[in-house]
FIKOLZA-1660 file (N, C-alpha, C; in steps of 0.1 Angstrom, whole numbers, plus 5000, padded with zeros to 4 digits):
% residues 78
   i   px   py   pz ch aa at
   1 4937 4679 5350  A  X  N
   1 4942 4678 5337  A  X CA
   1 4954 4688 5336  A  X  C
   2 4956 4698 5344  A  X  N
   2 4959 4712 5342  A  X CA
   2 4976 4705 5344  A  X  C
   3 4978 4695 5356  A  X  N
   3 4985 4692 5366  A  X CA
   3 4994 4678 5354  A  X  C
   4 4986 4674 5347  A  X  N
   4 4994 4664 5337  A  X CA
   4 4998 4671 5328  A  X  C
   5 4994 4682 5322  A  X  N
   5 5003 4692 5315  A  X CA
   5 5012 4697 5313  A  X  C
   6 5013 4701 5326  A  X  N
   6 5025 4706 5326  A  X CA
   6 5035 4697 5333  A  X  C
   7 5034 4684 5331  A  X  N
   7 5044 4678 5337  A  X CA
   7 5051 4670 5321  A  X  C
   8 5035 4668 5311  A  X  N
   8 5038 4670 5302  A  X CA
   8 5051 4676 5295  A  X  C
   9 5049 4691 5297  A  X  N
   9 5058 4697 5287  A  X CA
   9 5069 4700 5295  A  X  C
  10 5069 4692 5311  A  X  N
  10 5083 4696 5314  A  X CA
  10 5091 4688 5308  A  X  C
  11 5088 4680 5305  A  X  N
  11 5093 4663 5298  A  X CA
  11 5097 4667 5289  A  X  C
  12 5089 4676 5282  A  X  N
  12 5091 4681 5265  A  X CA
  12 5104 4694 5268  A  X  C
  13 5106 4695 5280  A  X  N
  13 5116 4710 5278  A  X CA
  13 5107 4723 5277  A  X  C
  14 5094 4726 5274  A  X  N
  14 5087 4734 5273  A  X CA
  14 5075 4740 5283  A  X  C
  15 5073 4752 5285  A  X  N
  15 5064 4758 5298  A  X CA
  15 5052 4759 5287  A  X  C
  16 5046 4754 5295  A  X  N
  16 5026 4757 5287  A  X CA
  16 5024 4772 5288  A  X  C
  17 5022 4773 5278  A  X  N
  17 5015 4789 5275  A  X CA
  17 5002 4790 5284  A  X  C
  18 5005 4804 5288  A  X  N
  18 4990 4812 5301  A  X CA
  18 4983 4815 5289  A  X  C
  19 4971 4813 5292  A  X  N
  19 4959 4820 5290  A  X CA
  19 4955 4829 5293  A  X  C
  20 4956 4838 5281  A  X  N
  20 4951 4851 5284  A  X CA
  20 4933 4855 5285  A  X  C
  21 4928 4865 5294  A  X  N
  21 4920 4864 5297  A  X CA
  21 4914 4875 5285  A  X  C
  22 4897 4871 5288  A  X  N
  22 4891 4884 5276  A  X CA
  22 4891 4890 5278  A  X  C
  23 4891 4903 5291  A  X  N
  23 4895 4914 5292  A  X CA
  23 4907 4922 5290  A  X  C
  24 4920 4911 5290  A  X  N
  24 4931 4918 5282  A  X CA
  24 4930 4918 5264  A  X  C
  25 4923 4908 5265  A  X  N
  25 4923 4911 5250  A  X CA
  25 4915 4918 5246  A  X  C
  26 4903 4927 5249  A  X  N
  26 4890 4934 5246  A  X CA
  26 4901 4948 5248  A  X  C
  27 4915 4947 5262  A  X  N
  27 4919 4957 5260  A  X CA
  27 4929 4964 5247  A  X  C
  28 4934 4955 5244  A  X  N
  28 4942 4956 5234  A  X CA
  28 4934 4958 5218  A  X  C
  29 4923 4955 5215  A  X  N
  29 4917 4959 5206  A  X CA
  29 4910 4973 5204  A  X  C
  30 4912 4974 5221  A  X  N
  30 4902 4987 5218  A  X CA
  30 4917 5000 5217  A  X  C
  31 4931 4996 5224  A  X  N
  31 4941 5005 5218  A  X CA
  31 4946 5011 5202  A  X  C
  32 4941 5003 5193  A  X  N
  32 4942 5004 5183  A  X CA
  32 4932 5011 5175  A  X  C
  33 4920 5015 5183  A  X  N
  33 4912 5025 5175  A  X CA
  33 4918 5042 5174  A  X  C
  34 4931 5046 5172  A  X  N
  34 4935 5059 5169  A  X CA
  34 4932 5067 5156  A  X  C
  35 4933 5078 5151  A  X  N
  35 4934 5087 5143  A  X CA
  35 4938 5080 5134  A  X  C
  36 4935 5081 5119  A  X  N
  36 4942 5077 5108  A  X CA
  36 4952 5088 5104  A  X  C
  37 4964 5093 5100  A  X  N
  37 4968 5103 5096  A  X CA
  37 4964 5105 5081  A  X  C
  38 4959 5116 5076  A  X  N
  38 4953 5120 5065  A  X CA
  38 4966 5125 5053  A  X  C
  39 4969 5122 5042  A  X  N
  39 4976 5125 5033  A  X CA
  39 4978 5141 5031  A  X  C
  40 4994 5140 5032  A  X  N
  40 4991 5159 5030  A  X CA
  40 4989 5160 5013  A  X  C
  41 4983 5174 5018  A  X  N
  41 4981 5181 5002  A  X CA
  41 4989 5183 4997  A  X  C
  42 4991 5179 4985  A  X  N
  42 5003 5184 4974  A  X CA
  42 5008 5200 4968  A  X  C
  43 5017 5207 4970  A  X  N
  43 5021 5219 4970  A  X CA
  43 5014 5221 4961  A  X  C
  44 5015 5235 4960  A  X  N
  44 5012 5242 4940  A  X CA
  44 5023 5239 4929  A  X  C
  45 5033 5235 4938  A  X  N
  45 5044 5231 4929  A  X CA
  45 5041 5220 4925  A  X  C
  46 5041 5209 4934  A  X  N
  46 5040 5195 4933  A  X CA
  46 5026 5194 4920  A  X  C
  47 5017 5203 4921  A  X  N
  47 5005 5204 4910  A  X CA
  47 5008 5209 4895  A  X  C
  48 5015 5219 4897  A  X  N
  48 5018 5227 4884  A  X CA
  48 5029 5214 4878  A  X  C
  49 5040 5210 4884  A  X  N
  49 5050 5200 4875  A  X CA
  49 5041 5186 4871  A  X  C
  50 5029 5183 4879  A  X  N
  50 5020 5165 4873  A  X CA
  50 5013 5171 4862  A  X  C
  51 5007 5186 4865  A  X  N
  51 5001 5187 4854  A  X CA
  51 5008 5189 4834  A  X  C
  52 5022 5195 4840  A  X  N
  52 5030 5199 4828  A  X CA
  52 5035 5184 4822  A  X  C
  53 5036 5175 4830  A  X  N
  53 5041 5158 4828  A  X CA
  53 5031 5154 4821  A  X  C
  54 5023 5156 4826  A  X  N
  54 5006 5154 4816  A  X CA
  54 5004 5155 4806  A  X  C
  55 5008 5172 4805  A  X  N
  55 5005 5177 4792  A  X CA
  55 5015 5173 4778  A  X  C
  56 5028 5170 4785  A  X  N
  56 5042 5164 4779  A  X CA
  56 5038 5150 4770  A  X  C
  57 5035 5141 4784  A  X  N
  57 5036 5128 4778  A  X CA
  57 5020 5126 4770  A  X  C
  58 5010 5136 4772  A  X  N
  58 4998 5134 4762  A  X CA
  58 5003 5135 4744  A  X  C
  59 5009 5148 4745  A  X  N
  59 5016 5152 4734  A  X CA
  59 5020 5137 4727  A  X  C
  60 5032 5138 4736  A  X  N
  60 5042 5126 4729  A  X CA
  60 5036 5116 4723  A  X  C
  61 5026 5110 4732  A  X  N
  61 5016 5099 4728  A  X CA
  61 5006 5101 4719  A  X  C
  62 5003 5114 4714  A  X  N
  62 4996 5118 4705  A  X CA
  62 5007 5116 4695  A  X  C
  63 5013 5119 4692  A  X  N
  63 5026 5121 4679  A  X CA
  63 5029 5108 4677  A  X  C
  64 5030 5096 4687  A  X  N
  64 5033 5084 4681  A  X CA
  64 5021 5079 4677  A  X  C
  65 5007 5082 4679  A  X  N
  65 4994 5073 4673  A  X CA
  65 4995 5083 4659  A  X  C
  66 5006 5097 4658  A  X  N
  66 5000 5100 4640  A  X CA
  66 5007 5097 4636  A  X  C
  67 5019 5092 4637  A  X  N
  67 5031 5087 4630  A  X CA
  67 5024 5070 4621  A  X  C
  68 5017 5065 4631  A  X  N
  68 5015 5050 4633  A  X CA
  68 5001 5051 4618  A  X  C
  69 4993 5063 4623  A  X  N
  69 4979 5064 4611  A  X CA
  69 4985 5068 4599  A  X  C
  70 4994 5077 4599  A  X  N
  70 4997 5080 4586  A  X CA
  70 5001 5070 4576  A  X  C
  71 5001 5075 4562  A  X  N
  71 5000 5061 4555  A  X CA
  71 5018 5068 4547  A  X  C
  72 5025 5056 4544  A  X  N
  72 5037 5054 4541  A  X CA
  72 5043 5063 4529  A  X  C
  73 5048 5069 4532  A  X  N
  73 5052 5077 4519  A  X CA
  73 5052 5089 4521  A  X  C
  74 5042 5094 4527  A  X  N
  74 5039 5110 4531  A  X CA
  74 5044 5119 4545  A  X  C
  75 5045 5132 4539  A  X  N
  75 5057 5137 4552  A  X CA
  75 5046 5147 4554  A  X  C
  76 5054 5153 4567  A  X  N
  76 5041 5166 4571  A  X CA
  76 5050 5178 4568  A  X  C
  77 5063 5181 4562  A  X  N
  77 5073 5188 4559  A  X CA
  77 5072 5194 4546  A  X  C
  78 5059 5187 4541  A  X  N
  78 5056 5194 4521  A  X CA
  78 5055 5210 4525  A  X  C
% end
């Protein structure tokens, strides 16, 4: 069969693909078991400015839900 094949795909312009055996493949799966690299920790800096962003955009967002509750007419400026 092997021998009509590839007379096949010489017809076709094309070389039949080798078969790879299971030991190359068992090898190549098992190269991919490496080290994950772990995320670095974020500076004191990089901590102190998420937390101030935090505390910024809580605010903000607080001040638009009392703008939104307050009822029409009334100022906080009395």
């Amino acid at each position: 069969m092997a021998k009509k094949a590839r007379k096949a795909a010489a017809k076709r312009g094309k070389a039949p693909k080798a078969k790879k055996s299971k030991a190359k493949v068992a090898k190549k799966s098992k190269k991919k078991t490496g080290k994950t690299k772990r995320k670095a920790k974020p500076t004191i800096r990089e901590r102190i400015s998420s937390g101030y962003h935090t505390v910024i955009d809580t605010v903000a967002g607080t001040q638009i839900l009392r703008k939104k509750m307050e009822k029409p007419g009334t100022d906080e400026s009395e």
